[in-house]
N, C-alpha and C positions, 0 to 999 in steps of 0.2 A: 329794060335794056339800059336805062339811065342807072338803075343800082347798081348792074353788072359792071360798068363800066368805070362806076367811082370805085368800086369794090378793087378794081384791077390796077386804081389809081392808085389807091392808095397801098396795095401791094408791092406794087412797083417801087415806094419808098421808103417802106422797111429796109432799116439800116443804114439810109441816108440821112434821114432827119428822125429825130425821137419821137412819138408820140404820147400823149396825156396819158392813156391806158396803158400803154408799157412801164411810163415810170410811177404809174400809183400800181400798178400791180403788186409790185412785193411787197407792199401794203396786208395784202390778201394773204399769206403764209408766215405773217408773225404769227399766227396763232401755234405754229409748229416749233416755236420756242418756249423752251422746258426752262423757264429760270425766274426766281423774283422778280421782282419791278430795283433793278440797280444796273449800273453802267452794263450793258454787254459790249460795247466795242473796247479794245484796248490796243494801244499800239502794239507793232510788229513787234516778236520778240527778238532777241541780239541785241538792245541799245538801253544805255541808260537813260532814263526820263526823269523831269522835275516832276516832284513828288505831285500826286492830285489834290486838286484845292477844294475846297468846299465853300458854297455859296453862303452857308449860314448856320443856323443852328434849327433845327426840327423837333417839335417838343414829339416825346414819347412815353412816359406815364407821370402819373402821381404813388407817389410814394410817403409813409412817414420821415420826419427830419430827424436828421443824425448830428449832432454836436461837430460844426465844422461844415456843415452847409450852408453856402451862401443865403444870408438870411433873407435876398431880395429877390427870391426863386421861390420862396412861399409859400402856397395858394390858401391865405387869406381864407377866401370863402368855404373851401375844404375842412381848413381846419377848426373852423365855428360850428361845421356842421358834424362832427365826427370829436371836440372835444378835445383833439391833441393838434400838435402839429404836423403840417403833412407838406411837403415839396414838389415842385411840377423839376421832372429830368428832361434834360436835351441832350438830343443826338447832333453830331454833323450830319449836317447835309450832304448828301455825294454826288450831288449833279454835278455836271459840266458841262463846258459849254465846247459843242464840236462843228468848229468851223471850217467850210471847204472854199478851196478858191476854184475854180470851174473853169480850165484854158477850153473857149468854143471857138477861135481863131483860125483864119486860113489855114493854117499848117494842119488844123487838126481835122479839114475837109475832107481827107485823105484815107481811103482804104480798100484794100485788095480782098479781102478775107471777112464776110458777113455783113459786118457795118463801118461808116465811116470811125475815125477816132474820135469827132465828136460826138458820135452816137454813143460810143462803152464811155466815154467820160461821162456823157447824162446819166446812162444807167449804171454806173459804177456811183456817183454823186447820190442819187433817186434812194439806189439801195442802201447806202450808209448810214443817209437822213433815216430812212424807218427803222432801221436797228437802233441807232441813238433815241429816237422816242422811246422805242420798244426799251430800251435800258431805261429810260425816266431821264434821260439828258433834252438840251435842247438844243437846235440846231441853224447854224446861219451862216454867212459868208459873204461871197462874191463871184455872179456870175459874168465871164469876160468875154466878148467874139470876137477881137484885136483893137477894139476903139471903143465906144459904151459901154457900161458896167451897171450892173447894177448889185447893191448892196443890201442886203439883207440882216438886219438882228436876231441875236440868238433867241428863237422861240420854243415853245416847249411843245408836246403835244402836237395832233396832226396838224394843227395850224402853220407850224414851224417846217414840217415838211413840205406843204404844200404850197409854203410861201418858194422854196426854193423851187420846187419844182415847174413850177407857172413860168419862171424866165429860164430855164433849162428850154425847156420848150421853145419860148420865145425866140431866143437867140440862136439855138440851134437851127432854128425854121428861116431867119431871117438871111439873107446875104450878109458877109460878116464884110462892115465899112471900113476897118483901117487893119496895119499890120503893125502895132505898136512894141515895144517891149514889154516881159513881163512880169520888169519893173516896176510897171506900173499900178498894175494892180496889185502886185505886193505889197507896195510902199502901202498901199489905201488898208488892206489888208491891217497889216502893220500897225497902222494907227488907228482903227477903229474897234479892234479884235478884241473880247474879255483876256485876263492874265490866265495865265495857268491853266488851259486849258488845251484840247486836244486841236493840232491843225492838220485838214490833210491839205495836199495840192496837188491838184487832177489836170497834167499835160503830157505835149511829147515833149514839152521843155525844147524845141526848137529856137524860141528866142531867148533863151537863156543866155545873159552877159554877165560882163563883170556887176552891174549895178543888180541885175539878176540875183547876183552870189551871195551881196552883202544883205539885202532885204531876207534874204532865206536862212542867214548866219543871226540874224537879229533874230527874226521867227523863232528860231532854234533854242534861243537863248528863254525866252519865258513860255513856253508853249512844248506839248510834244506833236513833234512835227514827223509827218511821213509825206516820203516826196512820191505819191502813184504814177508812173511813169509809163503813160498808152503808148506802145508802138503795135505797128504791122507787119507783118509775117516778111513782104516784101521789101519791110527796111532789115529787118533781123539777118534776111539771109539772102545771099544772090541768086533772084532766079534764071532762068534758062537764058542760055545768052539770044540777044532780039532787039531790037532799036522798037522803043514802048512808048506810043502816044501818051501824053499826059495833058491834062486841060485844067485850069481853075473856074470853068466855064464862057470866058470869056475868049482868055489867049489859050492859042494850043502850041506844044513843044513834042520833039521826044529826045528819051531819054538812051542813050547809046551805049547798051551792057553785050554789043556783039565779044569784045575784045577781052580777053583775058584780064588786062591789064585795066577798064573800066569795070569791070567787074570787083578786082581788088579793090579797087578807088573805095567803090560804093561799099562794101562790107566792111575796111577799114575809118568810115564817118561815122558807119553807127556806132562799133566800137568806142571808138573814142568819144561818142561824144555818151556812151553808157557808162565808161569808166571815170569820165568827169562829174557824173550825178550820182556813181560810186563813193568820187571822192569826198565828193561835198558831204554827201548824210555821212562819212563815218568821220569827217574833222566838224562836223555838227552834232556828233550825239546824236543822229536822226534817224529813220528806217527812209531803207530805198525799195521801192516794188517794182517789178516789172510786170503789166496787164497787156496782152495784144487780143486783137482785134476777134481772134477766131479763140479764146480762151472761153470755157465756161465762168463766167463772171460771178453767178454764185457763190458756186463751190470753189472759187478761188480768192474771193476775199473773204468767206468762213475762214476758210484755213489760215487766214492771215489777219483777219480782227475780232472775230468771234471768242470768247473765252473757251478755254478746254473746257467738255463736259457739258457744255451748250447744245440741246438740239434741235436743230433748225432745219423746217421743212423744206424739200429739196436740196439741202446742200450737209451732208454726211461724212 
């Protein structure tokens, strides 16, 4: 009776708060991708992006020395043993390092349609970290819930994923303490972040200000940046007219969509405030997504980061 009951418990919270098993899951169907060990995520396409960096140089064979090879690339012991000269080659490396910033903040406690918007931020984050391993990148960032952060280095390997994932969890589980800007953890972003590498940023972008703008214009500038942008079905479109309880658990309000004319209100905020993170990714060279809450999440950031020709289980 006691299992039943936790069983019921925790059913009941599917889609309010994430759990460990949902976001190590997609863990479990990288095997259903068909491709080397090299980057599979790549930004959205439409935009231009600063070229991809590489971390270093990765030896890749020995070979005899050709007149005009750096003579301090060598291999010495090779060539004692074989009688002539022989040279080690390098390759670039093509890791990168793909950094997410994770809005889990009041605003994103919010959802009409499956899960809250902090819940598809966790697994919209969850899933990007295992394709980035799965490409041989590594992966790190900053996860926010309007007031503590935490930060994370870019790691490579499941390690890297699971570093991110343990405070996904966390934060998302916890009551979220302040309702800050999210400038703030841009700016942190900002200055701890590797160069050249891929940035996404996972909000409703609600407290997006001016200091907002300039932190994501910076971003923009060494990094390819994609703004993911979670809303819910019930911001996108106005539903049936009705005066609708709303609560943040604490205080309760409601929201008064009887009138024609609050109904316009509300469908012309979203609006505008979708054509303003329009505007910003295309005077940033950026990609803009849009993710709601009732989207299959998969198969909608395949189509949007997966390389063509990639096949990935579950998402076709």
């Amino acid at each position: 009776m006691i299992e039943r009951d936790a069983s019921r418990a925790s059913d009941a919270l599917i889609g309010i708060i994430p759990s460990l098993h949902e976001l190590i899951a997609p863990h479990c169907h990288r095997s259903g991708i068909r491709q080397p060990p090299s980057a599979l995520l790549t930004p959205p396409a439409g935009r231009q992006t600063p070229a991809r960096s590489s971390r270093g140089m990765a030896f890749a064979e020995v070979r005899p020395y050709f007149p005009g090879d750096d003579v301090r690339s060598i291999d010495w012991r090779q060539s004692a043993r074989r009688g002539r000269l022989y040279t080690k080659r390098y390759d670039e490396e093509r890791e990168q390092a793909v950094m997410l910033l994770v809005d889990l903040g009041p605003d994103m406690r919010f959802g009409t349609r499956q899960a809250f918007k902090s819940v598809v931020a966790a697994r919209a984050a969850a899933w990007l970290a295992w394709q980035a391993i799965a490409g041989g990148d590594r992966i790190g960032g900053i996860v926010w819930n309007g007031g503590p952060m935490r930060e994370l280095p870019a790691l490579g390997h499941e390690r890297g994923a699971l570093a991110l994932i343990r405070p996904l969890v966390e934060l998302a589980t916890s009551p979220p303490t302040g309702n800050g800007s999210l400038a703030v953890p841009l700016k942190r972003l900002l200055a701890t972040r590797p160069q050249n590498g891929m940035t996404v940023v996972i909000s409703d972008f609600a407290g997006l200000d001016d200091d907002s703008e300039t932190a994501i214009r910076h971003l923009a500038r060494t990094s390819r940046l994609t703004l993911l942008h979670i809303c819910d079905p019930f911001e996108m479109q106005p539903p049936p007219p009705a005066r609708y309880p709303v609560t943040d658990g604490r205080r309760h309000a409601h929201l008064d969509l009887l009138s024609e004319r609050g109904r316009t209100a509300h469908a012309a905020a979203f609006t505008a405030h979708c054509k303003r993170l329009e505007r910003l990714a295309q005077t940033t060279a950026s990609s803009c997504l849009r993710l709601a809450t009732d989207d299959d999440l998969p198969r909608r950031l395949a189509s949007d980061f997966i390389k063509p020709g990639v096949i990935l289980g579950g998402a076709t």
